[in-house]
C-alpha positions in Angstrom: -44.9 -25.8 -68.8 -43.1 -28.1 -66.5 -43.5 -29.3 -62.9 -40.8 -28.4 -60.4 -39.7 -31.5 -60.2 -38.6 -31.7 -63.9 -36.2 -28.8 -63.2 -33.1 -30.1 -62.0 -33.3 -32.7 -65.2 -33.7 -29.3 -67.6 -30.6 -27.3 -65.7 -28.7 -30.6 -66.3 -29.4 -30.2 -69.9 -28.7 -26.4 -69.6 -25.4 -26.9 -68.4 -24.4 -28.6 -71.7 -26.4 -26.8 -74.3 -27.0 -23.8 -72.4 -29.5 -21.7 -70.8 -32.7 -20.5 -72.5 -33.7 -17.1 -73.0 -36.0 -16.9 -70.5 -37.7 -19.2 -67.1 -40.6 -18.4 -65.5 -41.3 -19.9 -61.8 -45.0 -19.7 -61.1 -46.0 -21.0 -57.4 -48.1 -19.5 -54.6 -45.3 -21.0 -52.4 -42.8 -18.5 -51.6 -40.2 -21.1 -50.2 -40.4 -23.2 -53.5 -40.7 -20.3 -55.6 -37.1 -19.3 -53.8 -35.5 -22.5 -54.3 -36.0 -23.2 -57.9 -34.3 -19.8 -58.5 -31.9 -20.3 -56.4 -31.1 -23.4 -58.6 -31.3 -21.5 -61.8 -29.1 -18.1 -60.5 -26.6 -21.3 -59.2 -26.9 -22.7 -62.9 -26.6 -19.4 -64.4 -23.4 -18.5 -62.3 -21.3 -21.9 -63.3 -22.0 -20.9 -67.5 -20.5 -17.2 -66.3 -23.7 -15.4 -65.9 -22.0 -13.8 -63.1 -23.5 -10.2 -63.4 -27.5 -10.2 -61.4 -29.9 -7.2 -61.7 -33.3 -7.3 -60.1 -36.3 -5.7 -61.0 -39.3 -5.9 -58.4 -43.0 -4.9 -60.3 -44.5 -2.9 -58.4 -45.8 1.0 -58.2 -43.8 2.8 -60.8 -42.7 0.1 -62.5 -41.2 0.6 -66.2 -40.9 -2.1 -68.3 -38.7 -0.4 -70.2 -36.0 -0.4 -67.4 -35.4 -4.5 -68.2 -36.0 -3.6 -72.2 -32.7 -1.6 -71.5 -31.0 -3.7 -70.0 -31.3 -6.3 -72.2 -29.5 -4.0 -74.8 -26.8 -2.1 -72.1 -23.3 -3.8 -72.2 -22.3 -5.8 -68.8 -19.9 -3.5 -66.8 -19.0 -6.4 -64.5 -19.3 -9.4 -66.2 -19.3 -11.2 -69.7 -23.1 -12.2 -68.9 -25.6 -10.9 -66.8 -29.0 -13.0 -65.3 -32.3 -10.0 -65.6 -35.0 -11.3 -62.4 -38.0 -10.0 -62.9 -40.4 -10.2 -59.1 -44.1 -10.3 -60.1 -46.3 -10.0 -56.6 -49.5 -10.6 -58.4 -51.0 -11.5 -62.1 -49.0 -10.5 -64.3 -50.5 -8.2 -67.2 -51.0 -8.9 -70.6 -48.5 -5.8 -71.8 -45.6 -6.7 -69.2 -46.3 -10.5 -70.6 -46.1 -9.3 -73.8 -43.1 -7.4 -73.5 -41.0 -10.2 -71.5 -41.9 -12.2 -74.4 -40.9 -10.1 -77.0 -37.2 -9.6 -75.3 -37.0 -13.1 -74.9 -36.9 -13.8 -78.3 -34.7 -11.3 -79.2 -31.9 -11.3 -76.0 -28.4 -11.8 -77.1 -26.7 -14.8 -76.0 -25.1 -12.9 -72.8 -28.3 -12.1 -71.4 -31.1 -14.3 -69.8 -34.3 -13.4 -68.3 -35.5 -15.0 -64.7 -39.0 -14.6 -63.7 -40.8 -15.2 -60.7 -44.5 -15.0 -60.3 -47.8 -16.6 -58.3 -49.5 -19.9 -59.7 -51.1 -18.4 -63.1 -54.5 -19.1 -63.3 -56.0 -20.8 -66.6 -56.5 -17.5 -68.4 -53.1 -16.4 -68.0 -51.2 -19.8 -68.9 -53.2 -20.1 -71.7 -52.9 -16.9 -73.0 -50.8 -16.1 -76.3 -48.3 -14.2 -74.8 -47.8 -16.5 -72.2 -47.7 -19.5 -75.6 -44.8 -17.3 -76.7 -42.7 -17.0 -73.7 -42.8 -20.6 -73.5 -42.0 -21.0 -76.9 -38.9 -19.0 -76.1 -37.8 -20.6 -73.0 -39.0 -22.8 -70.0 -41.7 -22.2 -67.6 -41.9 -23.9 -64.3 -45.1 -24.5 -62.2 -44.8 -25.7 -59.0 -48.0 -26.2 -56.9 -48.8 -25.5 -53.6 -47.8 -28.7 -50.8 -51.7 -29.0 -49.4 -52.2 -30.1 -45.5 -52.7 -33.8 -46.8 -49.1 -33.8 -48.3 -47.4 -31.7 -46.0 -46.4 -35.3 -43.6 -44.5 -36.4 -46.9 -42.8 -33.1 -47.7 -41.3 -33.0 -44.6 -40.2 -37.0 -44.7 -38.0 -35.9 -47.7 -36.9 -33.2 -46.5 -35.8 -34.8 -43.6 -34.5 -38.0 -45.7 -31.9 -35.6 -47.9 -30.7 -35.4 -44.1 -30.1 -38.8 -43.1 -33.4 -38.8 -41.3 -36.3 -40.7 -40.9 -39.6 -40.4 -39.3 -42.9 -42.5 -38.5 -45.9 -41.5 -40.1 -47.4 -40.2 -36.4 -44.5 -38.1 -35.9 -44.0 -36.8 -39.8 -47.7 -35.3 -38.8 -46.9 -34.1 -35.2 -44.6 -31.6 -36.9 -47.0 -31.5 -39.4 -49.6 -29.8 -37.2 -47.0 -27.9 -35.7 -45.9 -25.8 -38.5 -49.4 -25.9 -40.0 -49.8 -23.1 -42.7 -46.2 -22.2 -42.6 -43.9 -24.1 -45.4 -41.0 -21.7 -44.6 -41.4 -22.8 -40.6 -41.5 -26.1 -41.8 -38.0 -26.6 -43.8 -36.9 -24.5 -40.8 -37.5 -26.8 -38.5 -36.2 -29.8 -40.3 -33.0 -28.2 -40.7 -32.9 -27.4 -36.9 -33.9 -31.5 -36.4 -31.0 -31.7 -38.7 -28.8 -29.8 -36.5 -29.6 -31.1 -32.8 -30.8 -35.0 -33.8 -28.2 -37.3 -35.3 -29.0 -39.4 -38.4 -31.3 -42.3 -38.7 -35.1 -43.0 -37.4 -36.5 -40.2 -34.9 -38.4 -40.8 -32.3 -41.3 -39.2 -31.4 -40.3 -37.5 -28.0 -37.3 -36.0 -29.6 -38.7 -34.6 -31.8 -41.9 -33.6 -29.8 -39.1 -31.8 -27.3 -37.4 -30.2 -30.1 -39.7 -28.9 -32.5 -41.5 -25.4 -31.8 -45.2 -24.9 -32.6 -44.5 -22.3 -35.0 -48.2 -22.6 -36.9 -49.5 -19.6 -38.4 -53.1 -18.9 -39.6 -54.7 -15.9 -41.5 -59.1 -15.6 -42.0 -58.6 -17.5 -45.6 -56.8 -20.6 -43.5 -60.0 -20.8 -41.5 -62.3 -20.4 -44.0 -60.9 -23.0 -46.0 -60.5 -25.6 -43.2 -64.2 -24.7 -42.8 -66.0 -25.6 -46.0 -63.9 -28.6 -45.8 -65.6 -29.9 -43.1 -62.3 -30.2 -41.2 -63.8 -29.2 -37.9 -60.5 -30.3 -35.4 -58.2 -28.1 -38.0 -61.2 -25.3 -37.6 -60.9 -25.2 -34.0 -57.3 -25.1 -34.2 -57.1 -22.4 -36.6 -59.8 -20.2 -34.7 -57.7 -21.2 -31.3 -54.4 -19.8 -33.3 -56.1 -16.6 -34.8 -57.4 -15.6 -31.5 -53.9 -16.3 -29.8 -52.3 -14.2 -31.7 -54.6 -11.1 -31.8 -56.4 -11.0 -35.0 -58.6 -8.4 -35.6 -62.4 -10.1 -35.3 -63.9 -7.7 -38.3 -61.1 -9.5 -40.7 -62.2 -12.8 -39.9 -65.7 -12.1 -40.0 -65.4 -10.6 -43.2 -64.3 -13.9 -44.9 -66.4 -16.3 -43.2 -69.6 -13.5 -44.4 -68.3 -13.4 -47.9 -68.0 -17.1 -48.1 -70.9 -17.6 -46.8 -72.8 -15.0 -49.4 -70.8 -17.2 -52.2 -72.6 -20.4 -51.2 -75.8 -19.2 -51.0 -74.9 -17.2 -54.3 -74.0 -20.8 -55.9 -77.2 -22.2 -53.7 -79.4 -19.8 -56.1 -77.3 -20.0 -59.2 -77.7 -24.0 -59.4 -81.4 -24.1 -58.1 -81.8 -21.6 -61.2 -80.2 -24.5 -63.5 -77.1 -22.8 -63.8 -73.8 -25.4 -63.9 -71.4 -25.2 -60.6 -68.2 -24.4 -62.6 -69.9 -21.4 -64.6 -71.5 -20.4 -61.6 -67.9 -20.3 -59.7 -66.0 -18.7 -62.2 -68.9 -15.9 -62.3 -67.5 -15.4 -58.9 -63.8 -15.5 -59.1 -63.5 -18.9 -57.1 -60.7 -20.7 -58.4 -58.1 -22.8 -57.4 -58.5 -25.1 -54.1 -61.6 -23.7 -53.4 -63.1 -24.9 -56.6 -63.0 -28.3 -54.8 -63.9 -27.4 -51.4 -67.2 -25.1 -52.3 -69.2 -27.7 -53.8 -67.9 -29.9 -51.0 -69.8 -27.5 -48.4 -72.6 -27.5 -50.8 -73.3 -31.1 -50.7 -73.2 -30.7 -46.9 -75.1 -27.6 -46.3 -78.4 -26.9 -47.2 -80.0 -23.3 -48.3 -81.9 -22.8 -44.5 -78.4 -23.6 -43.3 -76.7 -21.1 -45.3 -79.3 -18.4 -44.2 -78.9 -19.3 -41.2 -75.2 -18.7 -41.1 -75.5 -15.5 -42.7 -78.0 -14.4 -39.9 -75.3 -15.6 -37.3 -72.6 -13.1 -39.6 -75.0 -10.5 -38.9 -75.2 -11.2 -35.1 -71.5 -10.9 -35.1 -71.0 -7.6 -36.6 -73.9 -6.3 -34.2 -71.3 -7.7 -31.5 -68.2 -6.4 -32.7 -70.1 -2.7 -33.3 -71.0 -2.6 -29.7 -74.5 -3.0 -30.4 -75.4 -6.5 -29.8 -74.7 -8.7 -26.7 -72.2 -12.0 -26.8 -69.3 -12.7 -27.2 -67.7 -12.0 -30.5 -65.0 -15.0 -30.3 -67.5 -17.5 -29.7 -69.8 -16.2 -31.9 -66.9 -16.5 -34.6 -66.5 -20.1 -33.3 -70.2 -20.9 -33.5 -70.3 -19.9 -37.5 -67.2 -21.7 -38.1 -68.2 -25.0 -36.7 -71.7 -24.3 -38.5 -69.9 -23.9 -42.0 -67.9 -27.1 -40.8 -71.2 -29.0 -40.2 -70.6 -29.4 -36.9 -73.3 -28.7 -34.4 -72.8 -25.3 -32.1 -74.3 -24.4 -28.9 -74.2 -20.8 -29.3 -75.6 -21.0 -33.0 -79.1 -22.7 -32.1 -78.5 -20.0 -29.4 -78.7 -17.2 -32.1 -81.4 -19.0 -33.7 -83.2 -19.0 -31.4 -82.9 -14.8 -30.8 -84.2 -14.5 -34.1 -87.2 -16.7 -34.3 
């Protein structure tokens, strides 16, 4: 498996020895995700795979409808490119069956796959081993809030741009969450700035705040201990209307995981086995034993007492406010001191 930013070297060498059977793009960044097909479907199209059928997984899906194409002669074209949409993990018997065309697709056919970031058990699986085998998988990785400044100087470099380090995270923080807002609003810089070093005004007048959050945002800026990028993301959920029973649902059930991995560890049990037992993978792998370290078990219970407040709130059967409640558990999984959650403390000793 390769990183994305092998892939234009690999299409160069495609263009002379051709295309392999079969790629597979695996990122949880849809923008990304797009673009490195986009690069393939453009390689594709110059070698006269001019012919494009896509298949999207989903309810009623039949593997069997890209099993037949592979074997159906091209009505349009002397070569045709099969994409294949995978929304979630992929299972072992579509794996399987993408692997076993792969190795047996004539040379007019080529298979293009698009997928989430597989987790460990997936890449390392032997089907996925075989599809590799046959072709070339790509993984590109998700662009975290630390190297989202950096992204964007590139991006703004292929046009002639350049930015300071303040202002590269002014926009930052303004498209916060959103990598497709992001290259949006570098091509719109593009657009109404001219080439050469931006200054921060300009771009201040120009660029839109165009940041969007969801409950997982929060709760991850949260056991981070990122308390400024809590409050914002709280500020932004609120703004735009999100339902308070969704975001107290995650910050409850990360809550529960902590003191879950509280007990676990206390028992003797290691952190990683004691995560996986709970599906946390990924980023959060990092950022749970972080909040760990800074949050001890009377803590946690406390939190979870708060969660309890909240959804008395939100039922109509408890008195506060159910936005600053929120707020309060928030900052508490932050580490950050809160008012109102020595308040509820308080109601409870």
């Amino acid at each position: 498996m390769i990183r994305g930013e092998a892939l234009a070297g690999a299409l160069k060498s495609a263009r002379t020895k051709g295309l392999p059977p079969i790629f597979w793009i695996a990122s949880d960044e849809a923008l990304l995700r797009q673009e490195a097909a986009d690069a393939i479907r453009a390689c594709a199209r110059e070698l006269g795979f001019e012919e494009r059928t896509v298949f999207q997984v989903e309810r009623g899906f039949k593997l069997d409808a890209v099993l037949a194409q592979t074997q159906a002669l091209s009505l349009f074209a002397s070569r045709k490119l099969l994409e294949v949409r995978i929304p979630g993990k992929p299972g072992k018997e579509l794996g399987e069956g993408l692997g076993a065309a792969a190795h047996s697709l004539e040379e007019d056919t080529r298979l293009l796959v698009t997928s989430p970031r597989l987790d460990r058990a997936t890449s390392e699986s032997a089907w996925f081993a075989r599809i590799e085998a046959a072709g070339l998988a790509v993984a590109i990785p998700e662009v975290g809030r630390a190297q989202l400044p950096g992204w964007i100087g590139e991006r703004l470099a292929r046009n002639g741009q350049q930015a300071d380090a303040a202002t590269l995270t002014l926009i930052a923080e303004r498209v916060e969450g959103n990598l497709l807002a992001a290259d949006q609003e570098v091509r719109k810089l593009a657009l109404v700035l001219p080439a050469g070093r931006l200054s921060a005004e300009a771009v201040r007048a120009a660029v839109l705040d165009v940041a969007r959050w969801d409950a997982f945002d929060l709760v991850d800026a949260a056991l981070a201990g990122d308390t400024p990028r809590t409050l914002r993301c709280i500020a932004g959920l609120r703004a735009e209307g999100t339902a308070v029973p969704v975001v107290l649902w995650a910050l409850a059930d990360a809550v529960r995981n902590l003191i879950r991995l509280s007990q676990a560890t206390a028992a003797g049990t290691p952190l990683p086995g004691a995560m996986r037992a709970l599906r946390i993978w990924g980023e959060r792998e990092r950022l749970y034993p972080q909040a760990l370290r800074r949050l001890p078990p009377a803590r946690l219970r406390q939190l979870l007492r708060a969660c309890m407040q909240a959804d008395r709130i939100t039922k109509g059967v408890g008195a506060g406010d159910d936005w600053q409640m929120l707020e309060a558990i928030t900052l508490g999984l932050a580490g950050a001191p809160s008012l109102a959650l020595h308040a509820e403390q308080d109601a409870f000793q």
